[in-house]
C-alpha positions as CSV (number, residue, x, y, z in Angstrom):
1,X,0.0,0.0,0.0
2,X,1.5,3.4,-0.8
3,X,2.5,5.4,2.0
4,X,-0.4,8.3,1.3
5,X,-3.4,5.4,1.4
6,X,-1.8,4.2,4.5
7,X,-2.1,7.8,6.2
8,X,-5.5,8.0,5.2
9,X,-6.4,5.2,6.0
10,X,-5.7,6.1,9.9
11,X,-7.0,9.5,9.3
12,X,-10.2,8.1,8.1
13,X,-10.1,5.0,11.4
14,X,-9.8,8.1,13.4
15,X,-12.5,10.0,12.5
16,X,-15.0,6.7,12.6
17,X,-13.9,6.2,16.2
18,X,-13.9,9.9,16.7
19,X,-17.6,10.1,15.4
20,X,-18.2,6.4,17.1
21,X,-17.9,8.8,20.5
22,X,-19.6,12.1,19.6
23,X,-23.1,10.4,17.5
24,X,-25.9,10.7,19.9
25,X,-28.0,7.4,20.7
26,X,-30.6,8.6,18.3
27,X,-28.5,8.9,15.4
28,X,-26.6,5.6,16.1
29,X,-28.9,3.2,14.1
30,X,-28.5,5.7,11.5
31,X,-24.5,6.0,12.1
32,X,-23.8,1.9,11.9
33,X,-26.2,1.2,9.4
34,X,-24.4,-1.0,6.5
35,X,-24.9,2.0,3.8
36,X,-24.5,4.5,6.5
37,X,-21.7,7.2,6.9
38,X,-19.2,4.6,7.7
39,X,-19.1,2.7,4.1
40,X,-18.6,4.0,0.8
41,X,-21.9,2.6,0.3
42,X,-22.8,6.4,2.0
43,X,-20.9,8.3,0.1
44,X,-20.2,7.5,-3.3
45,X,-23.9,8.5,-4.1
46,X,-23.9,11.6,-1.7
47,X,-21.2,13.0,-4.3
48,X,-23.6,11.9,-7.3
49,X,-26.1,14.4,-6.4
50,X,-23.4,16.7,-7.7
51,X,-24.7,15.1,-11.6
52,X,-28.0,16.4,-10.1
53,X,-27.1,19.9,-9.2
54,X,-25.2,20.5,-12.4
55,X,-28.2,18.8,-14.6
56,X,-30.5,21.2,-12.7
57,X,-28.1,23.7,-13.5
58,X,-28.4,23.1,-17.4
59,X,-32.2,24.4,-17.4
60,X,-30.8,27.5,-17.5
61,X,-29.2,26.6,-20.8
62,X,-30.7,26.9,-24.0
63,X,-32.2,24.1,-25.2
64,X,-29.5,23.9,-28.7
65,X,-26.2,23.9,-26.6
66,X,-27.3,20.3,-24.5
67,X,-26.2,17.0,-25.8
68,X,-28.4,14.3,-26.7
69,X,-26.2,11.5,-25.7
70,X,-25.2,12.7,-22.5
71,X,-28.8,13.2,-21.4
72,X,-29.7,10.0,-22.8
73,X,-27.5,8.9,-21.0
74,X,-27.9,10.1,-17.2
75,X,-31.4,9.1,-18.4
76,X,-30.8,5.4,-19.0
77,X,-28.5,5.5,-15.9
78,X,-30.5,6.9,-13.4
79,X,-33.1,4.7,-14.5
80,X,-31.4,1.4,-14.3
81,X,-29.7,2.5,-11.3
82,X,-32.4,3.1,-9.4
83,X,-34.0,-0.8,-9.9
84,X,-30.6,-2.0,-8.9
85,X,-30.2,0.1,-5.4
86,X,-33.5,-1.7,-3.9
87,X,-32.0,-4.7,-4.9
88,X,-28.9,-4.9,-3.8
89,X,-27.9,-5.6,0.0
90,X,-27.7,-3.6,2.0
91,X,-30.6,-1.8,1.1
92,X,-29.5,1.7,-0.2
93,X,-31.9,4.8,-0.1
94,X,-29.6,7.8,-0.6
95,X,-28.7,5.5,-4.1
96,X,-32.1,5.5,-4.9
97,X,-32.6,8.6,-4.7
98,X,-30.0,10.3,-6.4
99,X,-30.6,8.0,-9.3
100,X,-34.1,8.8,-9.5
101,X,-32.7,12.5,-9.6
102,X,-30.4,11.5,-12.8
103,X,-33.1,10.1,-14.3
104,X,-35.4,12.7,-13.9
105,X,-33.0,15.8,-15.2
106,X,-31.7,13.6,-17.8
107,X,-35.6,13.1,-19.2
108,X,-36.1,16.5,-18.8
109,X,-33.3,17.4,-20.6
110,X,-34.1,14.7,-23.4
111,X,-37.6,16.9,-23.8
112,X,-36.2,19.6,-24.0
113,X,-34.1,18.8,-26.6
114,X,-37.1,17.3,-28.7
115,X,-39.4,20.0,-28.4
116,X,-36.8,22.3,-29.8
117,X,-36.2,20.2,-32.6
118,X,-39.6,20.0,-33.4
119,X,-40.3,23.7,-33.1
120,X,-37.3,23.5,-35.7
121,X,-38.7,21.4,-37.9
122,X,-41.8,22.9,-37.4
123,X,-40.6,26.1,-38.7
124,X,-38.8,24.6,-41.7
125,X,-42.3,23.5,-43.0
126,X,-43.5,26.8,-42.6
């Protein structure tokens, strides 16, 4: 192991047994839970909602500069990804949900996109 994994490594053991200390009881089911803050299974899809903020973010664009296959595919993704998350073990929620997210600006992207092409097209056969 390279000697930077090996110091984060202890950095991130200490903060779990820092945190082990400090979460009150009512937050500890929450804490230990087998996606919860301790796994990767936490926060891999807590940093995916940043595909969420930055396809809400491209509303604000017009409709011309967004790409067909990228919003096809956080489309597809979310989708897919969503089915899988309830049924993998453990259970994971926050996965869920961010998928649904992907999926949801990715669709509303792909409309977007259409009903500008067909207000192009429509405007050709004018």
């Amino acid at each position: 192991m390279l000697p930077i994994m090996k110091g984060l490594t202890a950095l991130y053991r200490t903060a779990v047994s820092l945190g082990d200390r400090v979460v009150p009881a009512r937050f500890a089911d929450t804490w230990n839970h087998p996606a919860g803050p301790k796994t990767i299974f936490f926060w891999a899809p807590s940093f995916k909602w940043a595909l969420v903020i930055a396809g809400i973010g491209d509303i604000a664009r017009p409709p011309e500069k967004l790409s067909l296959f990228q919003s096809g595919a956080l489309a597809a993704t979310g989708i897919i990804w969503a089915r899988y998350s309830l049924v993998i073990l453990p259970k994971n929620y926050n996965l869920f949900f961010v998928n649904i997210f992907v999926g949801a600006t990715g669709i509303l992207q792909l409309s977007r996109i259409y009903l500008y092409q067909q207000s192009l097209k429509k405007n050709e056969s004018s």
